[in-house]
N, C-alpha and C positions, 0 to 999 in steps of 0.2 A: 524563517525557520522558528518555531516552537519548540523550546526543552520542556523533554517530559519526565517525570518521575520514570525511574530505567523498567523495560518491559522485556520478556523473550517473546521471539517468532515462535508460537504453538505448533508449529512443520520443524524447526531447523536448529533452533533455541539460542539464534544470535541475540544480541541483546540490541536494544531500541531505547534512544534518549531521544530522539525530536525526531520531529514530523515536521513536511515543509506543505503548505498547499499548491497544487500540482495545477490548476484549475485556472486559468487566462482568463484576466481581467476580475478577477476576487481580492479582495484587500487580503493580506494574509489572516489568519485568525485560528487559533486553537483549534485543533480534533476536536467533534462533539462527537454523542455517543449514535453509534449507526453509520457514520463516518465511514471511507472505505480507506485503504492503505495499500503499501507491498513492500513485504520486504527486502532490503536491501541485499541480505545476503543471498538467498533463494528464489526470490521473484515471485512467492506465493504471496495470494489477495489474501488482507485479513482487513476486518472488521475490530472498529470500536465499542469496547460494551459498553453497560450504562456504567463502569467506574472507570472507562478509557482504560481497559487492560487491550489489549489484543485478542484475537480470537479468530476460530475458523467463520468462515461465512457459513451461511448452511447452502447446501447444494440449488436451491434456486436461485438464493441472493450471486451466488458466483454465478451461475449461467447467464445471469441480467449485467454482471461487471464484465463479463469478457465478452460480453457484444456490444457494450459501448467505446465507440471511437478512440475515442479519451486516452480510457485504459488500455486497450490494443497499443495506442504510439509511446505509451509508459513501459508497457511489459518490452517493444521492440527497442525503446532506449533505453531497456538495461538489458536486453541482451546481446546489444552491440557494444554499451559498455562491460559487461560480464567477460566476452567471449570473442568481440571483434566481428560478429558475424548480422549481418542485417536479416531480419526474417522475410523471407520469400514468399 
């Protein structure tokens, strides 16, 4: 896990200190900027700008995160931790 200078979710406005990388068999290593993310409290994909604020994706850069594997078994392991419920 990486602490960050404290950020809000641009959807939700929790706040954000660290970021963990999520990504099997990566050494861990700091957000870079374009980096994807999601918030904890909401579950929206945000993106790293170039000062590591948070930020919306724009609408193609999310269409390209939610059809990676990846992120699909992120989004469904926090909504089984969110809510108890496995997505179908």
């Amino acid at each position: 896990m990486t602490r960050l200078p404290i950020d809000h979710c641009p959807y939700c406005g929790k706040p954000h200190d660290s970021a963990t990388n999520a990504d099997p068999g990566r050494d861990e290593r700091p957000p870079e900027p374009g980096d994807a993310s999601m918030c904890i409290g909401c579950g929206s994909m945000l993106i790293f700008d170039d000062d590591l604020k948070l930020s919306k994706p724009d609408p193609e850069t999310l269409q390209i995160l939610l059809s990676d594997a990846r992120v699909q078994q992120m989004i469904g392991a926090w909504l089984e931790g969110k809510f108890g419920a496995k997505p179908g």
